[in-house]
C-alpha positions in Angstrom: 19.5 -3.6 11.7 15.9 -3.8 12.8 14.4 -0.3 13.8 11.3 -1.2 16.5 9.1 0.8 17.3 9.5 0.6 20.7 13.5 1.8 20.2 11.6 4.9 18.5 9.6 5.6 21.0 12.4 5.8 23.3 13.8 8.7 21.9 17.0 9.4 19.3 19.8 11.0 20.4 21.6 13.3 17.9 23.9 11.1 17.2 21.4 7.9 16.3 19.5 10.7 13.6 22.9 11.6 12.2 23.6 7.5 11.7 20.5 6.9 10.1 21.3 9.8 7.5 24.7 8.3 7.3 22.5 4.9 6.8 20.3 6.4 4.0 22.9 8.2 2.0 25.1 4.1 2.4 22.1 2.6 1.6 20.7 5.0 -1.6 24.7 4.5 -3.1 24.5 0.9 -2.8 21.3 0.5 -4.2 22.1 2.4 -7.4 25.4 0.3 -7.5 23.1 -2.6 -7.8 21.1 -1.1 -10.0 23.7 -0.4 -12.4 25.2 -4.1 -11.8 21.6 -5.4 -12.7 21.5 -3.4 -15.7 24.9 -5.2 -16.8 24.2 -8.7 -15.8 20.8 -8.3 -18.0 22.7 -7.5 -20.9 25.1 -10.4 -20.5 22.7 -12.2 -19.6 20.3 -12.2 -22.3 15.8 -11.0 -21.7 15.0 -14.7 -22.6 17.1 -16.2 -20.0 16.2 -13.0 -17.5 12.2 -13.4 -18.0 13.2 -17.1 -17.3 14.7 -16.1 -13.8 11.9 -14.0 -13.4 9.6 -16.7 -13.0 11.8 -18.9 -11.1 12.3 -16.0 -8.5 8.9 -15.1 -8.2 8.4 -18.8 -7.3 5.7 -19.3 -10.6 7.6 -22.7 -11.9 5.9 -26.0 -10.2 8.4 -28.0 -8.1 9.6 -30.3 -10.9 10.1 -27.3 -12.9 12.1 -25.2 -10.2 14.3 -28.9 -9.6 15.1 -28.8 -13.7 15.8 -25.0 -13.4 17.7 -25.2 -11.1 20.5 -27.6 -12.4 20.8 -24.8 -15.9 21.9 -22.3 -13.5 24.8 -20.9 -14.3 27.2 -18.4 -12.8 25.9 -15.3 -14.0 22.4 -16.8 -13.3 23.5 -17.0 -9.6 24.9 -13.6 -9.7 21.7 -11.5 -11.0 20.1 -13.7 -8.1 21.9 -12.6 -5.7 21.6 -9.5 -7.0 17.8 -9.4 -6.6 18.0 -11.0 -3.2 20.1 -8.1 -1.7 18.3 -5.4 -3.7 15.2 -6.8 -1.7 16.9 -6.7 1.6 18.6 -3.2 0.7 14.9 -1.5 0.0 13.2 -3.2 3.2 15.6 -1.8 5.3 15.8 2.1 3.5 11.9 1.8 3.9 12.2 0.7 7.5 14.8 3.8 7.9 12.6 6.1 6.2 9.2 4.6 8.6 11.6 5.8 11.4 12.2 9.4 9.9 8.3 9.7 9.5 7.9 8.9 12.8 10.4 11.2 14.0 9.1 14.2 12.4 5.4 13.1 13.3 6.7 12.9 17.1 8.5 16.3 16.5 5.0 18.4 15.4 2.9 16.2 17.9 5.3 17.7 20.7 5.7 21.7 19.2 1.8 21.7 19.8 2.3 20.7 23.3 5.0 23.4 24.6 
């Protein structure tokens, strides 16, 4: 879900505030799921092989290095991946949730010094 600014500025309706809480408390549990699921997979995993990861996640291996990398992966490899990638998604859109809130409120004093 993609929260525009111009669907803010529209207006919520009770009922689209009470989702987005609903949406933050969903998003806040899943995120400390992951957490906790990282936390394991690093253990199994090994902090050699994880700083190793690292670097090929944060796209610092050259091209022939990320091609030979990419043939050791192995399951759990994949997994802590995957891991990362929806963490990332999960925090973009609790921040893009929370942008909304601010704006919200920010809307809500502008217009209780206009009545």
């Amino acid at each position: 879900m993609s929260l525009s600014t111009t669907a803010f500025e529209m207006g919520l309706k009770a009922e689209d505030e009470e989702f987005l809480h609903g949406m933050v408390a969903q998003l806040d549990e899943t995120i400390r799921k992951l957490v906790a699921e990282e936390k394991e997979l690093v253990k199994k995993i090994g902090s050699d092989r994880v700083e190793e990861l690292l670097e090929f996640w944060k796209q610092e291996l050259s091209e022939e290095e990320e091609l030979f990398f990419k043939m050791t992966l192995d399951y759990w490899d994949k997994i802590l991946i995957r891991n990362w990638a929806y963490s990332k998604r999960l925090h973009h859109t609790r921040a893009e949730v929370g942008r909304t809130f601010m704006k919200l409120n920010s809307n809500r004093g502008i217009d209780s010094k206009h009545e």
